[in-house]
Structures are given as C-alpha cells and as structure tokens.
N, C-alpha and C positions, 0 to 999 in steps of 0.2 A: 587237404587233398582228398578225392573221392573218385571212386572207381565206378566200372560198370559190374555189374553181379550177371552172371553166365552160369548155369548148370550147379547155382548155389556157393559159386565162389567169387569173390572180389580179382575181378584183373584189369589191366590195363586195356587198351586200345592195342590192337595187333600190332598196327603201326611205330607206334611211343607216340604216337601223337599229344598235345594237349591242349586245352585252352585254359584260360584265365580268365578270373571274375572279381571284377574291383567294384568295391563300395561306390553307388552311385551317388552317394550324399560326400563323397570322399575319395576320389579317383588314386589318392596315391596308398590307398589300403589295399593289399589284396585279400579278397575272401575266403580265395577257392579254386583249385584250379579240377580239370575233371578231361576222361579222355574224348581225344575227338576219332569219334569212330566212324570205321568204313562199313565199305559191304562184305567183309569179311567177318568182321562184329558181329553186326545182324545175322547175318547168315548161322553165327553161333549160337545166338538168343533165339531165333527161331526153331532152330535145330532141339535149344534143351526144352525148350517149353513144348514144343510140339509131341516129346516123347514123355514127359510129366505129366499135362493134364489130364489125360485118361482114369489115373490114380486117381486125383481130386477130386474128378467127378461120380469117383465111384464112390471115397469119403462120405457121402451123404449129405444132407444139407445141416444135418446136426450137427456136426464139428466143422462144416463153410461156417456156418453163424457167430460158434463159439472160439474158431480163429479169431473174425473180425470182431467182433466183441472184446478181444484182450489185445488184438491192436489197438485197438479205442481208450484201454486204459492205461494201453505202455506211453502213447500221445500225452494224455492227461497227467503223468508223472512230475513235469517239470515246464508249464507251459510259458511262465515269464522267460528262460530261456529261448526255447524255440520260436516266440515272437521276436526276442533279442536279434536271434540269426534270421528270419525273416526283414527284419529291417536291414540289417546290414546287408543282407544279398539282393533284395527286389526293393527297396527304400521307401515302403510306406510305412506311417506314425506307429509307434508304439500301441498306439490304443487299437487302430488297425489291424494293425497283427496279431494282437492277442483275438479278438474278435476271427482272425481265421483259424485262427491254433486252435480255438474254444470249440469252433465250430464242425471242424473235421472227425473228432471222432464224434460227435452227434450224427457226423454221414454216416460213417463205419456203422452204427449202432444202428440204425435204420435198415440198412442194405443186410446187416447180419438178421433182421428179422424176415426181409423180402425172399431168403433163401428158403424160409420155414411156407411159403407163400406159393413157390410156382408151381403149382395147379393146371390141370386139367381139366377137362369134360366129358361127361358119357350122354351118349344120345341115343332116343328111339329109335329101335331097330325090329323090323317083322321079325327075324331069329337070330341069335346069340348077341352078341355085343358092340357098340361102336366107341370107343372113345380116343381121347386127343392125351397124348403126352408130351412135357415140355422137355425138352433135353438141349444140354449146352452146345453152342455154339462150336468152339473150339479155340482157336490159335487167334486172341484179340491182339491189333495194335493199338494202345492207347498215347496219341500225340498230345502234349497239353502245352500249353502256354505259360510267360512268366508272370502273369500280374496276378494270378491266384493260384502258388506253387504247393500248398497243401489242399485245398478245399477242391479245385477243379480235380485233381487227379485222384482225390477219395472216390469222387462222382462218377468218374469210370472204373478205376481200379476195385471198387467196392462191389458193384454191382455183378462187376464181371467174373470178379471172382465165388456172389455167394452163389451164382448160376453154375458155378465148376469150370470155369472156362481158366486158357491160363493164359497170362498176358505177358507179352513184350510192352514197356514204359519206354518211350523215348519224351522226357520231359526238356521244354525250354532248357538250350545251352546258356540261357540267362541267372537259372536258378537251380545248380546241380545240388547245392545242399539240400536244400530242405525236399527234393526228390528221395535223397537216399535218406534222410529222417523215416523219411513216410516207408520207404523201401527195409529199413531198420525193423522198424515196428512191426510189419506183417512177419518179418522172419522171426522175432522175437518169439509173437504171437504162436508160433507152431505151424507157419504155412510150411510145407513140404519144398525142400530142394528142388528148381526147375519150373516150379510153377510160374513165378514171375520173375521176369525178367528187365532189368535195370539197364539201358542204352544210350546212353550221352553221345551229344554229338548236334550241328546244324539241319541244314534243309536237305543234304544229301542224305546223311543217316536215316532221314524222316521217306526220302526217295526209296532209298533202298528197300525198306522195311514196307512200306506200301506193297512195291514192286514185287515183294515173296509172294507165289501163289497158294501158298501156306497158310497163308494171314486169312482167315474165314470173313474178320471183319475190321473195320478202322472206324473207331471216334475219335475224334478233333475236336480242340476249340481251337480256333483262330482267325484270321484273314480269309474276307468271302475270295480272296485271288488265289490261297494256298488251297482253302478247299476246295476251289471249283479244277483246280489240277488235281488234286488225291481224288475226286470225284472221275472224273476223267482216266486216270489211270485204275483205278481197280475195277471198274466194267459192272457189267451185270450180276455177273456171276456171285459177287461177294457185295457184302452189306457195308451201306455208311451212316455212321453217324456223326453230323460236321456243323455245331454250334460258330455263327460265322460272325461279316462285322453288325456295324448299328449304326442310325444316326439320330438320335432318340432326342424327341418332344417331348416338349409340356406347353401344354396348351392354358392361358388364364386367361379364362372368361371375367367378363364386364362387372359380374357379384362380386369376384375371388376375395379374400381377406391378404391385402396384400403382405400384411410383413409374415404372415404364413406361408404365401407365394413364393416369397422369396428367400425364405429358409428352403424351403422342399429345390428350392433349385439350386441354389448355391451345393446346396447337401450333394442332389444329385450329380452336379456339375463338376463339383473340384472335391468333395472326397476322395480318396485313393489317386488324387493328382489328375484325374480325369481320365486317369489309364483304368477305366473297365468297359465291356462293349456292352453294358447297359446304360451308362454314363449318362447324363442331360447335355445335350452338344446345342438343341437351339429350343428359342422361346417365344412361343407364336403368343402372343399377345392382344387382347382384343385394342383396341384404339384408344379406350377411353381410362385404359388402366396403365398401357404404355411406359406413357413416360414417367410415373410414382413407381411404379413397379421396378424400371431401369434405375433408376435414382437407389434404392432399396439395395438392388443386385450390387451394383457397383459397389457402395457403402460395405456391404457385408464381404467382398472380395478384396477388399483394401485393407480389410482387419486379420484376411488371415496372416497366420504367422509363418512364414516358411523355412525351415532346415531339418538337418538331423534328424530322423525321428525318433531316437532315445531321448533328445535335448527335451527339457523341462517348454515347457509349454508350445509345443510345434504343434500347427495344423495343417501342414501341406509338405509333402515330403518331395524328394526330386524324382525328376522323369527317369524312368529304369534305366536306360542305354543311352549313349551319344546318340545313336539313330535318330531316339524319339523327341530328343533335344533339337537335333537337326530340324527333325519333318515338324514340329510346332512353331519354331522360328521362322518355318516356309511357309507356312500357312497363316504367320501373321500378317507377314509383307506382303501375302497373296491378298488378304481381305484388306488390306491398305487398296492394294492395284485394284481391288474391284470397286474401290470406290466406296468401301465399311466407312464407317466412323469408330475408329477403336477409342473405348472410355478409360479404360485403365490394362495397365498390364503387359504382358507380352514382350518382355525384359528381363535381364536378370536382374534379382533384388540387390546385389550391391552388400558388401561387408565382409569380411573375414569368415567368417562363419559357413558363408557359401560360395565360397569364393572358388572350392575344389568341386564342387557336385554339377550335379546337372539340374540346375533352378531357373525356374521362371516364373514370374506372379501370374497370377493365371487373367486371362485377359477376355474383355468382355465386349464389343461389335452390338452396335445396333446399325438399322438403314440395309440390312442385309437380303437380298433378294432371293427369294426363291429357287430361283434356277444357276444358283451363282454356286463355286465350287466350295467355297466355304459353306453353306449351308448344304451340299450334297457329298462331299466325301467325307469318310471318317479321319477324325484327324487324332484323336485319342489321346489327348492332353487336355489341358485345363483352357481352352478356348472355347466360347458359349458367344452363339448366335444370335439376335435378338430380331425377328421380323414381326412387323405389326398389321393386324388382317382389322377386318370391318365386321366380321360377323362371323357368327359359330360356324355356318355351314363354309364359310371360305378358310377358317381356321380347320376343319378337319382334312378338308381339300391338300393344302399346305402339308398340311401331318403326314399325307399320303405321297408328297410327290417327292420322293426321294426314291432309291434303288431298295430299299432298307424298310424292313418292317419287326424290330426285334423287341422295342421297351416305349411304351410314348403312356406320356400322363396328362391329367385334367386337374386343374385346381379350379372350383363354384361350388356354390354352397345350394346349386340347383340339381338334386339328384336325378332328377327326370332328363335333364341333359346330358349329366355325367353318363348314365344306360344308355342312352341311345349315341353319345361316342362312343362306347366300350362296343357297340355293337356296330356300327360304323367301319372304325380305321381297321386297318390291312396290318394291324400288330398280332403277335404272340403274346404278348405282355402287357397290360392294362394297368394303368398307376392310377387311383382314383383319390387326390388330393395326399400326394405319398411319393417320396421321389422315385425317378425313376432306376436308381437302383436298389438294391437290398430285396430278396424274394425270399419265399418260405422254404425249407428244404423238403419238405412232404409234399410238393404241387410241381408237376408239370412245370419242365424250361426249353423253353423253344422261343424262336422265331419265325416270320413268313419272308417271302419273295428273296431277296440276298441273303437273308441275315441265316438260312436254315434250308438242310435239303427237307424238313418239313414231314420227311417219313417217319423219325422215332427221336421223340422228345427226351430227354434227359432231364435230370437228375429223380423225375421219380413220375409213378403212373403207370401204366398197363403197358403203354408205348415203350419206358422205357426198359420196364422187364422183360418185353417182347424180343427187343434189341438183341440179346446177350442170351434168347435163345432159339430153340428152332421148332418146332411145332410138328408132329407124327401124330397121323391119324389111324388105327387100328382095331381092323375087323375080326370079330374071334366067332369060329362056331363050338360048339362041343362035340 
C-alpha cells in the first residue's frame, strides 16, 4: 500500500478512495494499491509546496546539489530489488529494469551538478552594470508516464528541484510504487518538508493540478492528445514542457549490412515490449534489400522469448495495462482490414506461463502503405511496419509523412548519406546505424511537429535548464 506525501506527511486520498495495481505478467497478483485523488488533494499539495519552496530556493545550490547527490546513493543501495518491483509493477525484463534502476541516479548526479551551473551574464554598459540572473521558477507540476517510472520522473524531478523550485509529482496511477521509491529517496536524502509533493491518482488529478493557477509550470511526458489539452489549458501565462507521441523510422538503405539491420530494429522495435515513444514502429526499406531484410526481422522476432520478467531467460515482457493489450489487438486486425500481410505474431503465445498476463508475440506487417493508420498512428506495442520505397529521397519523403517527428534512424554503410538524412528529416532525434531507442543522458531530448511543443527540450542542455527557470535582467548605477 502507498500513500500520497502532503506537507511532508504520508496520507490517504481525502476521499478513502483507492486504486489497485496487479502484476501485468500476472493479473491475479496484486502489487499495490495507492489513493485516488481529488481536487481537494491537489489543492493540498499545491498549497504545501507552494509555501516551502521559497526556503529551498534560498538553500543554495550547494546543498540542491548535495541533496540529490545522496538521493542518488540511497537508489543505488539495493538496486536488484528495485528492478524486482519494477518488473512486477510496469512488466519489463529484469535486465531492463536494472538498466533503469542503474540509470536514475546517474540523472540525480547530473542534475545535482546543473545546480552548481545556473549562471548568468553581465553586459556592456556606458555606466554602472547590466546583468542577467537565473532564479527559480516556482510551483512545478511534474506529470510522468508508466513505461519509465524511475528514469522519466528523475528527469524532471531532478532538474527542478536543483533549480530550487518545488514540485507537485503526479506519477502514472500505473506505477505508484516505484513513484514513492524515488519519492523515498529525496526525503531520505535531506530534502526539506513541503518541497515535493507526491499525488496519485488518474487523468482528473492530472486536470486539477494543471487547472491550479499556482502551478508556474507543467512537464509531461505522454500522449500528443493529453498534451495538446494540458497545452490548452494552462494558457500563456505559465510554461510547458510536454515530451509527446512518436512514430519512429528506420530507414535501410540499398548498402545496409543486413543482419545488423535487423538487429538495430528488432532491438528498437520490441525492446521494453514496444512500450517506449522512441520505439521502431515502421521500416522503410529500399527495394532491393526488402525482402532479406523482412526474412531477417521475422526470424529474429520468432526467437524472442516471452513471459515473466524475473523468469530465467525472458526477452519480451507483457504489455503494462489491459488497455494497451486491448489497443494492439486493434491494431492488428486493423492492419489485416488494410489489407497488411501480417508475417508473424499478433497473438497470444499460448502456455501456462502466460496464460494470466498481458502477452502477445510481437507482430510484424509488411505491404503497408503510407498513408494507412497502421503506419500513422502510434500504436505502442510490439507491432512493426514494413513499407518498401525505390530510392533514398522517397524513403526520407515517407520518414516525413506522419504527424510525428520524435526518433527516426538510417542503417548504410554510406556516411555522406546518412548526413544529409540527419540533415533532411523533420526529427528531434537522429539514429545513425543505432536503434531508434536508447539516448545519452548529457544530450538534448525532444521531438518536432506532434511529438513536442518544441520550446524546451529535456532531459539536458541550456533549453532544459532554462525550463525550470526565469531570467531577470538588472541595471545598477552607484
């Protein structure tokens, strides 16, 4: 059971509300149950943070840094556990999870140096002084999503706190644990009572908390249709930052070395079950490499292994929620009705083992047209598109014509082409013989056109420490 944290205390939902979280590899486990909050909740969390972070911000940036810095090592304590609950609550593999467990306080430790960083400027002046100081924002709301329950919310949470801002969390009601892990650790750490604030709860919690005019600013990751409402609602006035969907290419040129090809896409494709919005969703192909390349994919998709992912040799774990089980089973029979040729997949695998989860081999369509829904909506599970072009410039053309510009890759062993795609497509993210997920945590993350409102990039860069503060400019005479 886990609670919301308010003015530094653990309590319920005003209500008694609650919800329930069952093992998606094992629906008749339960995980976790966590409250489901109103607008009366929020209203509380906003109310203690908003009269806390002034403290913080006066803290300095010496002990921002040196908080998150011993969050980072209370994480690193016990981390085969905390991938353990990671799997059982959001169902990807063991080896996955340790990889986000690993990865998070490497944020922390980052972001605790970005505080020692925010800098200003002084500029020529005919008499006395002009310079620029950074100072915090204020009252963040950080929304984040279930498919990366520790890593995405370090990436806000981190930043925003070594800027002295103090945040309201309203993390996916998918993944309440490993929220208050992370929520655990900062308090451990020596953050101050009130600073941050822990909010469980659905899409109204997420409403309400927008809807404070308190709130100075909101980062999201999730759905281009949730963002472009939380965009919508918080107006001019107050800032967004709103990492959205994808429908990410890889492009394999006529060179490419195919069984490399087709590692980089399989990787990017059905890794973390297809649930991440950098994901491989279609595979623009030139002609002549096509159909070896399809043969390849397929082959390599047939091998994975799917269940559990504690179980000894698993490499596809199940889809997080019934929903997302739902909407990929829609989407197979969709690309049937368009006329796809599905090669493998798109089934449950059958056997005792997954017999409780939410499984399906991940499934793989070639003959897929361009303008078809399967190649244009994000569907976020392990189904991979296959369209076949003639030539590089109609294969970037293709790369472009989705709503979606967030992750697209090139596999040729021609770098003069590989630069002038990178320089080309309408992406944020350039994969250059590299699948299209996995990114550096020191570089710039964004997207263009749906996938990002495109003003201030996260997880790292000038944009994003810009984010999380506010800029004064001041003239002094003597």
């Amino acid at each position: 059971m886990t609670a919301n944290l308010i003015g530094g205390e653990w309590v319920g939902a005003a209500s008694g509300r609650r919800t329930e979280r069952h093992n998606p590899a094992d629906t008749r486990r339960l995980v976790a149950t966590a409250p489901d909050s109103g607008a009366e909740d929020v209203r509380a969390a906003v109310d203690a943070v908003a009269q806390a972070w002034p403290e913080w911000a006066a803290a300095g940036p010496e002990r921002r840094a040196e908080v998150l810095g011993a969050a980072a090592a209370v994480l690193e304590r016990d981390p085969e556990k905390l991938a353990a609950e990671l799997v059982a609550e959001e169902g990807k593999t063991f080896a996955e999870a340790l990889g986000e467990v690993r990865r998070t306080p490497a944020n922390l430790r980052y972001y605790a140096s970005e505080a020692l960083r925010l800098t200003g400027h002084t500029y020529p002046a005919r008499s006395g002084l002009v310079y620029t100081a950074r100072q915090p924002v204020g009252v963040i709301a950080a929304i984040t999503p279930w498919n990366f329950p520790l890593n995405i919310p370090s990436r806000k949470l981190g930043p925003a706190l070594a800027a002295g801002n103090g945040v309201v969390f309203k993390p996916s009601e998918v993944t309440p644990v490993l929220a208050r892990r992370l929520t655990e650790a900062l308090l451990e750490a020596g953050l101050p009572a009130g600073v941050l604030a822990l909010v469980h709860g659905g899409a109204d919690t997420g409403a309400a908390l927008v809807a404070d005019p308190r709130v100075a600013a909101v980062t999201f990751t999730g759905s281009t249709a949730v963002g472009e409402r939380i965009h919508a609602a918080v107006g001019p006035s107050r800032r967004t930052q709103l990492e959205l969907g994808g429908k990410n290419a890889v492009l394999v040129l006529d060179d490419a070395d195919l069984d490399r090809a087709a590692d980089i896409v399989v990787r990017g494709a059905f890794g973390l079950t297809g649930q991440a919005c950098t994901g491989t969703s279609r595979v623009i192909a030139h002609d002549a490499v096509h159909d070896d390349l399809l043969r390849r994919v397929v082959a390599r998709a047939e091998r994975l292994v799917p269940g559990d992912g504690l179980a000894e040799g698993v490499q596809l774990g199940p889809l997080a929620t019934r929903e997302q089980y739902d909407k990929v089973r829609r989407y197979v029979r969709l690309g049937l009705d368009e006329g796809a040729l599905l090669h493998t997949g798109g089934e449950p695998p059958g056997g005792a083992a997954t017999a409780h989860g939410y499984f399906l081999r991940p499934a793989v369509f070639s003959g897929v047209a361009p303008d078809s829904r399967l190649a244009q909506d994000e569907v976020f599970g392990p189904v991979l598109a296959f369209l076949r072009v003639h030539s590089f410039d109609e294969a970037v053309s293709v790369a472009d014509a989705t709503p979606y510009g967030l992750s697209t890759g090139i596999v040729t062993g021609d770098l003069r082409r590989a630069l002038e795609f990178a320089e080309r497509v309408r992406s944020g993210l350039v994969k250059v013989n590299q699948p299209t997920t996995g990114m550096a945590m020191n570089a710039p993350f964004g997207g263009l056109k749906a996938s990002s409102t495109q003003t201030s990039k996260e997880q790292a860069g000038a944009q994003m420490s810009h984010f999380y503060t506010t800029e004064k400019t001041v003239y002094v005479s003597p």
